[in-house]
C-alpha positions in Angstrom: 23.9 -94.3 27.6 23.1 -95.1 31.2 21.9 -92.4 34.0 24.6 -92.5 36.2 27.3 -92.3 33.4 25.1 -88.9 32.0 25.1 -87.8 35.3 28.9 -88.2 36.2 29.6 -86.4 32.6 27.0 -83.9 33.7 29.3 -83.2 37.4 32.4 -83.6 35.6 31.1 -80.3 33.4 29.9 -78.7 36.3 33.2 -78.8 38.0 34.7 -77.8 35.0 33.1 -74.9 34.5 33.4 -74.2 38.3 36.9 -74.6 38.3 37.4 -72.0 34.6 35.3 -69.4 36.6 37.5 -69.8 40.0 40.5 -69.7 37.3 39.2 -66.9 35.5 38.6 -64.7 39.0 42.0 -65.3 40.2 43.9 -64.2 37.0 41.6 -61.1 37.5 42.8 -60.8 40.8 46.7 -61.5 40.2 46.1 -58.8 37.6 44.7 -56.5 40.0 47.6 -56.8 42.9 50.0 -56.1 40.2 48.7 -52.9 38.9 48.7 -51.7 42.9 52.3 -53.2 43.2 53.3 -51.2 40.5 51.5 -48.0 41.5 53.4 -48.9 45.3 56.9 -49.3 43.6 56.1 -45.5 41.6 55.3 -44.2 44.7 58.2 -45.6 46.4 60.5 -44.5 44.0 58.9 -41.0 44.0 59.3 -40.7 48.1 63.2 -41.8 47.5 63.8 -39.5 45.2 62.3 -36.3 47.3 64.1 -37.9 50.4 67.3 -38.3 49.0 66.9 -34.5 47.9 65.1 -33.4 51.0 67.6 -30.5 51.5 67.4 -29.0 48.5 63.7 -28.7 48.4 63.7 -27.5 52.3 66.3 -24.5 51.0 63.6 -23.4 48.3 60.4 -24.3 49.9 58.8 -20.9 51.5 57.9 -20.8 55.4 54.5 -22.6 55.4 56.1 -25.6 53.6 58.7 -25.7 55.9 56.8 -26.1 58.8 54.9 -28.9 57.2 58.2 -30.7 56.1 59.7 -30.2 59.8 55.8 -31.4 61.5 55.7 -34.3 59.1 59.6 -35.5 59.8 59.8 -35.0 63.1 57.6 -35.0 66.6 59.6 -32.3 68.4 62.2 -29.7 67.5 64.0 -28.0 70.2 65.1 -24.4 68.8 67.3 -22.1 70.6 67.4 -18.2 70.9 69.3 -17.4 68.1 66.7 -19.9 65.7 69.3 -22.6 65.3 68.0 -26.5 66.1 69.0 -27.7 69.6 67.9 -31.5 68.9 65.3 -33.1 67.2 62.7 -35.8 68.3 
């Protein structure tokens, strides 16, 4: 066997080998991105499901919850006198 036929075997193995590690990485990272898309789809379904029941768990939630429900939905909450909401911001 000539050099330069060993040698192009030899860079065809390199590049091979390059190309199963590159593979071999970005299967690891596909796998990666979906375990977080799943944990983001949970999590969305978990904030639906307390926002489409937001009432409820305002009525039962005791005053310090409230206020962090009311400071974490809205910017500005105009009250009147007699403690009803004016408007909301």
């Amino acid at each position: 066997m000539n050099v330069s036929r060993w040698s192009g075997r030899n860079a065809l193995g390199s590049e091979m080998a390059r190309l199963t590690r590159e593979l071999t990485t970005a299967k690891s990272e596909l796998d990666t991105a979906k375990r977080g898309l799943a944990d983001l789809d949970t999590t969305l379904d978990d904030a639906l499901t307390i926002a489409a029941h937001c009432n409820r768990y305002y009525e039962i939630a005791d005053p310090r919850i409230r206020r962090q429900i009311n400071q974490d939905l809205f910017v500005k909450l105009y009250i009147n006198k007699d403690g009803s909401v004016e408007r909301s911001d």
